[in-house]
N, C-alpha and C positions, 0 to 999 in steps of 0.2 A: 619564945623562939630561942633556939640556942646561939649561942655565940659561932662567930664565921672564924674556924681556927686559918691560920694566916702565918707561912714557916718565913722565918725573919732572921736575913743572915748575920744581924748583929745586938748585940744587946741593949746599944741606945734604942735603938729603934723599936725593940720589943717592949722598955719602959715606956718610952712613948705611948707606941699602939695600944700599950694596955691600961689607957688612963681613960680608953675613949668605952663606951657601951656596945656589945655589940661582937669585938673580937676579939679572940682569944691569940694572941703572938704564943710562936714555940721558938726561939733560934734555934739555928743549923750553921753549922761548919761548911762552905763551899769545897774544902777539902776535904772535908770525911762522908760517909755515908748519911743521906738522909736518916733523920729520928723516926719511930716508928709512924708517926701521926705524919707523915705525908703518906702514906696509905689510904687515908680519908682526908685531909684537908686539900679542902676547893679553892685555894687560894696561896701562891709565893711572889712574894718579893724577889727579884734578882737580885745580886749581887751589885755595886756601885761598879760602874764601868766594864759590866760583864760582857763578856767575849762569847761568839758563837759558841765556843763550851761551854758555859753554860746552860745553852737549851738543851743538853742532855741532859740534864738532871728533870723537867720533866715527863721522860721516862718513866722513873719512880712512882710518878701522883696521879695514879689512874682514876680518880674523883677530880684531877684541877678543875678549875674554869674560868680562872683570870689569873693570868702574871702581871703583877703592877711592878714596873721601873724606878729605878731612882734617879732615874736622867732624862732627858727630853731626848737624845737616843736612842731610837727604837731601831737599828738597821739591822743589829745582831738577830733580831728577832721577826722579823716579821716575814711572815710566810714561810716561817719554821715549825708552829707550833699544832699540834693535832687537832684535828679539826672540832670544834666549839667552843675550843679554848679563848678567851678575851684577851686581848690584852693592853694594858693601857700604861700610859708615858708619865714619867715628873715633869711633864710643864708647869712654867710657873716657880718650878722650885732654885733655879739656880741663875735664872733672867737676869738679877740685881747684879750679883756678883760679877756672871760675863759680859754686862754693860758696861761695870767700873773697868775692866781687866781693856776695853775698846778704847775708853775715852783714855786710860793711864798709857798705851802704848800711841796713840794718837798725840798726847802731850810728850811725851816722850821722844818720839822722833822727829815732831817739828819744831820742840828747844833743843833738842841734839844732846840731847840728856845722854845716852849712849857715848856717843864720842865723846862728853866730860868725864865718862866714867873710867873709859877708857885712857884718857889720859891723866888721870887722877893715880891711876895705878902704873903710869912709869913717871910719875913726879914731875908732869909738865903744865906750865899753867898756861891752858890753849883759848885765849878770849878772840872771839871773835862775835861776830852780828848771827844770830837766828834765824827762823823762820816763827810764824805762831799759828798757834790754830783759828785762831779769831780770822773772819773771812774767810776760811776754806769753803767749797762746795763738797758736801759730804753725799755720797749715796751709800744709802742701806741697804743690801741685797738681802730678803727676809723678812715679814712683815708680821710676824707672831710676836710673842712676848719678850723676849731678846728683843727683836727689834722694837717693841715700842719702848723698851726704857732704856735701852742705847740712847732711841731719839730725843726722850725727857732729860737726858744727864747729859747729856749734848747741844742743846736750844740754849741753856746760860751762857756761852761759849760767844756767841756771835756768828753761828754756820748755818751758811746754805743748807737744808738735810732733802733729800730726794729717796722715798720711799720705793721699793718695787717688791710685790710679792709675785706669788705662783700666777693670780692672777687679776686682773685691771680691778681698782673698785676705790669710794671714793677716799683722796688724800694718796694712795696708790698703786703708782703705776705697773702694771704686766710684764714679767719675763721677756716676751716678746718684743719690748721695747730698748731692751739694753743696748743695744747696738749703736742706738742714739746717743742715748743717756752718758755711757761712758765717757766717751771723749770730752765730756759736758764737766769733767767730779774732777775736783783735787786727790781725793780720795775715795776706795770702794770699799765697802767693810761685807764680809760675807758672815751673815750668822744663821744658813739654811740648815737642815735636815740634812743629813746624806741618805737619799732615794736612789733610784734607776734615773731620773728627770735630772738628779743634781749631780752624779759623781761624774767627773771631768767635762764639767760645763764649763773652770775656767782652765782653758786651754788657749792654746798659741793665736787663736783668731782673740780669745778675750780680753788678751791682754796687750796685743799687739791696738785693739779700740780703744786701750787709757792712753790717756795725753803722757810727752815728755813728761817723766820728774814726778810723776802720780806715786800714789800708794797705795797697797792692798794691803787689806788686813783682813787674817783670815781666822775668825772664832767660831770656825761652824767644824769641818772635821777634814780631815787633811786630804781625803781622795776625792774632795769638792774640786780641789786645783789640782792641775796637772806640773809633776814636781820637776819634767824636766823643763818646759815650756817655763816657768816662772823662774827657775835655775839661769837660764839663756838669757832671760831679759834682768837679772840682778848681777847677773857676768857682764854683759853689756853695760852697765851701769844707766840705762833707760828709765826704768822702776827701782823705787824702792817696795820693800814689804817688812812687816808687822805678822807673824803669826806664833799660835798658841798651837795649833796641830799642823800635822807634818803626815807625809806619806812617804816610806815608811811610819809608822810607828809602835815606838820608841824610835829614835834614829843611830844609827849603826855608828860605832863609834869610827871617826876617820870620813863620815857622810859628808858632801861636799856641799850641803846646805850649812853645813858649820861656820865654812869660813865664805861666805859668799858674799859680797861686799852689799850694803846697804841693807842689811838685813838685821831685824830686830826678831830674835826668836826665842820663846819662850817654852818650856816642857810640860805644857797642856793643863796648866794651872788656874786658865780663866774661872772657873768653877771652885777649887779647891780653898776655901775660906774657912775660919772655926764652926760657922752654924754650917756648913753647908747640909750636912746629914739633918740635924734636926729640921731646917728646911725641908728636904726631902721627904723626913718623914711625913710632917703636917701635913704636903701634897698627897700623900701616900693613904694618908687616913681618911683623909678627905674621899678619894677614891674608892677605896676598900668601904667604909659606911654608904655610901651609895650602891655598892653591887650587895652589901649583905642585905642592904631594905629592898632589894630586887631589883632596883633602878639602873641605868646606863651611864658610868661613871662620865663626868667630863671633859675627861682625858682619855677616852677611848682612842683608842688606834685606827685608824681607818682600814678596813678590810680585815680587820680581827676576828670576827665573825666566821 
């Protein structure tokens, strides 16, 4: 059987892929024109954080039949692509990294790490009494692989962890239960997908349910919260938050989530660590060797088909 050629927009990733039996990597340029072999190869990688531009490109590959991700983000894409096309996600590949990036902003803003840093930099030495993370009640909005090694890297801690995915099953609990659950958490960590189901689920009723003095943390993707609604309650000084994405994004320089009081924000770097790519790729390989032996990669997209 011939090798499954496979257009690879970088060149780690093509050394990678071509260690494994089976594929043949080409890379391509996301800014230049596809190489001739997408003409016939059934198979591209996107681009790492690819933007619905992206799914033009393919256009070009009138033989595709699966785009594999390199991120557990699939929103750009799904119910874009021509119809047979597969396509499947990097779960799996960047879980570790955005678990540490939860627990480090969760340590972080209940030693007030932030405010020393801050005052470190106009030469003040501001001692005063914490907060800790030890005893919080933590809920996880998100029950896939993010969430389960959030909750592994979080159990050494000494915290309550209150599980909720899409839906009930057992250890946990259903979407439909939040209502309760919130008011219940010191802190809510969101690490969902962004779907039609997720974007602007935390809105002004969601957050007006977290108790005084709570905290969001948001590592899922920035049109999961609603930017004015969570603006209102960090003006208020009611909530704090913690997040890695934003909506806008990038944020416009002069954006008033800049200066918004109790807020720890970060430029979407949960993810971005030295392996992250070879990560990815392995996830990647893994994938792709299961569609060239004909099988239903792991990481299939639901409604790819």
């Amino acid at each position: 059987m011939s090798p499954l050629t496979v257009l690879v927009p970088q060149a780690e990733g093509a050394e990678i892929l071509s260690e494994v039996d089976g594929l043949r990597p080409v890379v391509y340029d996301p800014q230049e024109p596809l190489p001739a072999e997408a003409a016939t190869a059934p198979a591209l990688i996107a681009p790492f954080l690819a933007t619905s531009e992206a799914v033009k490109m393919t256009a070009q590959m009138p033989e595709l039949r699966l785009v594999q991700l390199l991120t557990a983000g699939a929103e750009a894409w799904i119910g874009q692509l021509p119809d047979g096309v597969a396509l499947s996600d990097g779960r799996g590949a960047h879980g570790g990294a955005t678990a540490e990036w939860v627990v480090s902003v969760l340590l972080a803003v209940y030693r007030h790490l932030d405010r020393f840093v801050r005052a470190q930099d106009r030469g003040v030495w501001d001692y005063h009494q914490t907060e800790e993370l030890a005893g919080k009640k933590i809920l996880i909005v998100g029950a896939g692989d993010v969430g389960a090694k959030t909750k592994a890297r979080l159990e050494p801690f000494d915290v309550e962890i209150t599980m909720v995915g899409r839906t009930a099953r057992e250890g946990v609990h259903g979407w439909d239960e939040l209502p309760a659950l919130l008011p219940e958490h010191d802190a809510t960590v969101l690490i969902v997908p962004l779907t039609d189901e997720t974007r602007g689920m935390v809105d002004a009723g969601f957050l007006a349910a977290m108790p005084d003095g709570a905290l969001l943390v948001n590592g899922a993707r920035g049109p999961v919260c609603d930017t004015d609604a969570l603006l209102a309650e960090l003006q208020s000084g009611r909530l704090r938050a913690a997040v890695d994405v934003t909506d806008p994004e990038p944020l416009p320089q002069g954006h008033p989530l800049f200066s918004a009081p109790g807020l720890l924000l970060t430029p979407h770097v949960g993810g971005s660590v030295p392996l992250a790519m070879r990560r990815a790729y392995r996830v990647a390989a893994e994938q792709l060797t299961a569609f060239a032996r004909g099988e239903e990669p792991a990481n299939l997209v639901t409604g790819a088909y």
